[in-house]
C-alpha positions in Angstrom: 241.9 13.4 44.9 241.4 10.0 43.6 244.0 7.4 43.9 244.9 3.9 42.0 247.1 1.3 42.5 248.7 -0.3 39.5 250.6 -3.6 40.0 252.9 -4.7 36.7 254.6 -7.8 36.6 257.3 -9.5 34.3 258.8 -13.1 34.7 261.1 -15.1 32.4 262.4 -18.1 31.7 265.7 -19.6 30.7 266.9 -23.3 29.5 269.4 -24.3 31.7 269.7 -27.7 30.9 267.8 -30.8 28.9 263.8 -30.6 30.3 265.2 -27.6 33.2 264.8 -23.8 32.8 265.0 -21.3 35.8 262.0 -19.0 36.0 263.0 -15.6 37.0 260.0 -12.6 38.4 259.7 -9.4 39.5 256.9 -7.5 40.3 256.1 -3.7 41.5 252.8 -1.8 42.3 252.4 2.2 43.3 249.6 4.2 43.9 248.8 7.1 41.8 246.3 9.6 39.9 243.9 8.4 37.0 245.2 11.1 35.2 249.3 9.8 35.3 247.9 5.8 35.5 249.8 5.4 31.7 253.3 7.0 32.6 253.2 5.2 36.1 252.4 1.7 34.7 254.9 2.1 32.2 257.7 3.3 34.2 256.8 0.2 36.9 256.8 -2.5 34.1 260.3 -0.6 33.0 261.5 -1.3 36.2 260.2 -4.6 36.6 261.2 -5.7 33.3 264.8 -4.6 34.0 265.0 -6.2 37.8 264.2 -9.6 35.6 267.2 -9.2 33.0 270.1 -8.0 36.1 268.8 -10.9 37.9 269.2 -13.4 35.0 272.5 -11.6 33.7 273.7 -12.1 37.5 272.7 -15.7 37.2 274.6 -16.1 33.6 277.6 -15.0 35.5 277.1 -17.5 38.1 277.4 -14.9 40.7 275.4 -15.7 43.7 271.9 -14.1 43.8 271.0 -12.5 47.4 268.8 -14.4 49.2 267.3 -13.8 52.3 267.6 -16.9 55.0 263.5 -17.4 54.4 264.4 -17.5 50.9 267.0 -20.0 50.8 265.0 -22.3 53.3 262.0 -22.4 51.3 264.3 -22.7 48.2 265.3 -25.6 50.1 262.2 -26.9 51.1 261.2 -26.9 47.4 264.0 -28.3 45.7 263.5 -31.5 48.4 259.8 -31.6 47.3 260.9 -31.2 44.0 262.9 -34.1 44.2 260.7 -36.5 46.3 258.0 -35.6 43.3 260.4 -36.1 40.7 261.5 -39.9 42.6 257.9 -40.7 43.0 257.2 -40.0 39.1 254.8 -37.2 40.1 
């Protein structure tokens, strides 16, 4: 039988201060039949969608988002770039 693979996708963004917004993403894919392709893609950008509003309700409550040590080290690596750029006028 023939199989797809559907990717969905949903991001956000917030205003979290003057000229700074956090960006919030999720995104899913699954393999299935061409004949359930309609109900599977919905029900991945359901879930996707929802992943995107916990995460920014978690971030609201200034709760601290899981990140895994890779994360946080390019999340550091980034905000230092960030700020180098932002010094530079870049």
């Amino acid at each position: 039988m023939e199989k797809i693979t559907i990717s969905r996708s949903f991001s956000q963004k917030i205003k979290i201060g003057d000229f700074l917004t956090a960006d919030f993403f999720a995104s899913a894919q699954a393999e299935t039949s061409p004949t359930e392709k309609d109900k599977v893609s919905q029900e991945l950008f359901d879930f996707v969608k929802k992943e995107v509003e916990e995460s920014i309700d978690e971030y609201k409550k200034g709760k601290k988002i899981a990140w895994s040590p890779e994360e946080q080290e390019n999340w550091n690596k980034n905000s230092q770039l960030r700020d180098i750029n932002a010094t530079l006028g870049i």
